[in-house]
N, C-alpha and C positions, 0 to 999 in steps of 0.2 A: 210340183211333187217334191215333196221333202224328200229328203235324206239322211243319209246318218251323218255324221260331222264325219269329216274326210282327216284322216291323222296323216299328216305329215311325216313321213316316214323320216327316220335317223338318218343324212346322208354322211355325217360326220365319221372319217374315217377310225378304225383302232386306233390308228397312231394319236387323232385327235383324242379322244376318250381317254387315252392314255395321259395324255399331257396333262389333261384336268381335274385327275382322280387327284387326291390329299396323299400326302407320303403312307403314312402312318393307318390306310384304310385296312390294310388287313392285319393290323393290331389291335379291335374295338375294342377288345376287352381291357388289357391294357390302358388301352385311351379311355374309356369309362372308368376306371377304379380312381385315375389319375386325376378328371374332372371331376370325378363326384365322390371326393374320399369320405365324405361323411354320411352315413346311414341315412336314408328316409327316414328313419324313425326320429331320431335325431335332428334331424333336419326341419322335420315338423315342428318337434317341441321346440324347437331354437324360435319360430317361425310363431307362435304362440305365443312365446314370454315378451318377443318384441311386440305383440300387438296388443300385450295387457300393459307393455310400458316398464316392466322389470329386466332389468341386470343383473349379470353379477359380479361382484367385486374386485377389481386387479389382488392376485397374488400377494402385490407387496402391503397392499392396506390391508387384506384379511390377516397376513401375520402380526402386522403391529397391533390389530384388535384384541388376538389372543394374547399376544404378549403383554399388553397393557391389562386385561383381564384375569392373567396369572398373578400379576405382582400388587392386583389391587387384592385378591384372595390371601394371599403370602401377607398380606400388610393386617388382613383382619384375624388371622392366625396368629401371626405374633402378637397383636394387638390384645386378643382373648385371651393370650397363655398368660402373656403379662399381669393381664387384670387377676387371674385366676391366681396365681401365685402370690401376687402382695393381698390378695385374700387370705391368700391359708397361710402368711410367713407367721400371724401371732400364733395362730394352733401348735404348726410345729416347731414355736420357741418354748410353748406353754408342755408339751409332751419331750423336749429335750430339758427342759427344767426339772421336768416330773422323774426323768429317768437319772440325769444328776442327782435327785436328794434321794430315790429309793437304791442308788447304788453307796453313795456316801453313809446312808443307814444300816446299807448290809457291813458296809466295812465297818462302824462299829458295834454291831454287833457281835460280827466275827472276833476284835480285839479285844471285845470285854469275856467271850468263851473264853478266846486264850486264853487269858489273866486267867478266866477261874480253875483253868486244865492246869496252869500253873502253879494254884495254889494248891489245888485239891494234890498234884504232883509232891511239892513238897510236903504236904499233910502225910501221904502216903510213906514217901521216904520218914519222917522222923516216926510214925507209928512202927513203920517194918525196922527202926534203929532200938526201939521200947523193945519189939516181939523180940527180937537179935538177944538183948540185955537178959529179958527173962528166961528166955530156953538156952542162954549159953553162961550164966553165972559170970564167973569174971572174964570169962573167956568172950564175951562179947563183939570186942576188936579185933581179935583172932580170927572169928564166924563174920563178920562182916567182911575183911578182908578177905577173905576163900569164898566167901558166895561173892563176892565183885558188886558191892554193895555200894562199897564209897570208896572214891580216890584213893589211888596210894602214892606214894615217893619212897624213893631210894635208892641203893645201889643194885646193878642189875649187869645184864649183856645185852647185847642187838646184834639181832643174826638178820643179815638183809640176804635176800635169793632174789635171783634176775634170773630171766631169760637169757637163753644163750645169744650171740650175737647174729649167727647165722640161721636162728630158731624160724621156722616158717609155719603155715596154719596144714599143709598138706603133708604128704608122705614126701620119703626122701633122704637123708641125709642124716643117716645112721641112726633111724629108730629103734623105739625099744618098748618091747613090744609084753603086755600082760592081762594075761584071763581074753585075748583077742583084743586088745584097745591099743590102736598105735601113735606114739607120739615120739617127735622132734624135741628138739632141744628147751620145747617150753616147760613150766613150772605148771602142775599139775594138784589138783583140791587133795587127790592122795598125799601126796610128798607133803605140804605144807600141815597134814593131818600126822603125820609122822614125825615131824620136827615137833609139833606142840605137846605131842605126846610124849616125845624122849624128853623137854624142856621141864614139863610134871614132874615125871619122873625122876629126871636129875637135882629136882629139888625147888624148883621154882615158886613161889610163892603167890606168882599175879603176872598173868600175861595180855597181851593186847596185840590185836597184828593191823598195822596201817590205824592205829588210834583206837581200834573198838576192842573195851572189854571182855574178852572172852571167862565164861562162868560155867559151872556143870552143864549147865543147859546149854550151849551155845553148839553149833552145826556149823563145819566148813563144805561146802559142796562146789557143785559143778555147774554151770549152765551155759554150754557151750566152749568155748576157748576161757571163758572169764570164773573168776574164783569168789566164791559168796562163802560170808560169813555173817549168819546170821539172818539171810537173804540180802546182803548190802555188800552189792559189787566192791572188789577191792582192784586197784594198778598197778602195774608191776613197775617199781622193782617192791619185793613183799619186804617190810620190816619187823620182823618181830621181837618186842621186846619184853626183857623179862624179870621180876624184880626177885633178885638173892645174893646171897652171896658169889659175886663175879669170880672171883678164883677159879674158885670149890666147882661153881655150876657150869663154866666153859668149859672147865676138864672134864667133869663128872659128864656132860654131854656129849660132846668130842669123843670120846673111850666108848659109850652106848651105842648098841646098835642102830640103834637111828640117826646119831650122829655120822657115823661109818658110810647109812647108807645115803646120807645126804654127802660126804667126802665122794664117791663113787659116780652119782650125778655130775658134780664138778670134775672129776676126771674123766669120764665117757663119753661126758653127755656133753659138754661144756658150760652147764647153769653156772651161771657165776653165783658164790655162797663168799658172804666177809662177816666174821665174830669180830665184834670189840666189848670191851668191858667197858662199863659206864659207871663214873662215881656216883652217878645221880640222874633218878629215870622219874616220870611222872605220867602216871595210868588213871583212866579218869575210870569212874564209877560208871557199871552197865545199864546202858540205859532205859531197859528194863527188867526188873528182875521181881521174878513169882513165885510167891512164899509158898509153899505146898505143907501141909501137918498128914502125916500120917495114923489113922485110926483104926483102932482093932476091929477086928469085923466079927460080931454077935456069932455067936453057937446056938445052932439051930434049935435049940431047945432051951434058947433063955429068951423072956418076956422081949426086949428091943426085937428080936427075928420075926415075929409075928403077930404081936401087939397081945398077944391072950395069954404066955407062959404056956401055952401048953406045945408039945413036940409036932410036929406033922407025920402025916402017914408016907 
């Protein structure tokens, strides 16, 4: 009669069991992550590439491949720009050439206008010295002299006006003040307008202030702190000079009320103002100057006014 297989029961005591168990049994988890750090999945593919015979390559040789790989690209870059440039050096020698001779051309072109501005220049001057001769009879150097036509010499005064020393661009320090405009101790396009005007007056025959011609036509102004004459900024300190008789014309200005009120400036104001007499002054000719003729203007009832002679309604 068969039976069942007879199991040997456990007689091994706890304390036995105990003895035999592993330290570390009731940390499997642990112990497993510890043993088996690397994924199944992982694990596989590892398990795969060795059986097809493939590796992969230490760290330090895949960096030298690349780095060897960078400097062989770096060599065909330089190499290409190189070629690329001693290609194109004759182009842009042959377009730095081309720009050299159409620059060299313009500049003489530019130098031969001049010359003809030049000539045409003086053509105009000796014509406007003809027109001078015929509409002034003898008086011709007389009329060219007063319209500031052409040079003059002689004896004269210079009246120089400066800024004060303590003059500043803001408010401050004893302004003075008119029509609303407030200024400091600077020199102002009025005041220098007021000198040239008592200077006519007192007898002057030809003036210039800092070099420029002044003529009927000529304009002192303002633009900003600075003084234009003629639109052509002037520096202080202002000299103006003036060609007459120096005695006669210091005194005769001096005594004028615009002389007075340029004296009154210097004492209020502090501008400094210096008169001297000059044996011998030298004023150049205005550098532009435009003839005007004045013509009668037709009555409405004669033939030029409306081409028929007859009146209008």
């Amino acid at each position: 009669m068969c039976g069942m297989p007879q199991q040997h029961p456990d007689r091994s005591s706890p304390s036995d069991r105990a003895v035999n168990r592993r330290p570390d049994a009731s940390m499997s988890l642990l112990t497993n992550v510890m043993e088996h750090s690397l994924d199944d999945g992982y694990a596989e593919a590892a398990a795969r590439r060795g059986e097809t015979g493939t590796s992969r390559l230490p760290g330090s040789l895949r960096g030298r491949l690349v780095l060897a790989f960078g400097l062989v690209l770096a060599a065909i870059v330089v190499t290409v720009g190189a070629a690329q440039t001693q290609v194109a050096a004759p182009t842009l020698a042959k377009e730095r050439q081309k720009l050299i001779d159409r620059i060299q051309s313009e500049t003489s072109a530019a130098d031969e206008l001049q010359g003809n501005v030049d000539t045409l220049r003086d053509d105009v001057a000796a014509r406007q010295r003809e027109a001078l001769k015929e509409q002034g009879g003898g008086g011709a150097e007389q009329v060219a002299l007063l319209a500031g036509a052409t040079p003059v010499t002689g004896p004269g005064i210079n009246v120089e006006i400066d800024d004060a020393k303590e003059a500043s661009s803001g408010g401050g320090g004893n302004p003075r003040t008119t029509s609303g405009f407030s200024d400091t101790g600077r020199v102002r396009d009025r005041d220098m307008q007021r000198v040239v005007n008592g200077l006519w007056e007192s007898g002057a025959e030809a003036i210039s202030v800092n070099g420029q011609r002044l003529t009927a036509l000529s304009a002192i102004r303002a633009a900003g702190d600075a003084i234009l004459v003629d639109n052509r900024p002037l520096v202080p300190p202002y000299t103006i000079s003036a060609i007459g008789n120096p005695q006669h014309l210091s005194t005769s200005f001096q005594d004028s009320a615009d002389g007075q009120y340029l004296h009154v400036l210097h004492e209020n104001y502090g501008i400094r103002v210096s008169i001297s007499q000059e044996e011998k002054l030298s004023l150049p000719a205005a550098p532009s100057l435009i003839i005007r003729y004045a013509t009668p203007v037709p009555s409405a009832g004669s033939p030029d006014a409306n081409g028929t002679g007859k009146g209008t309604n």
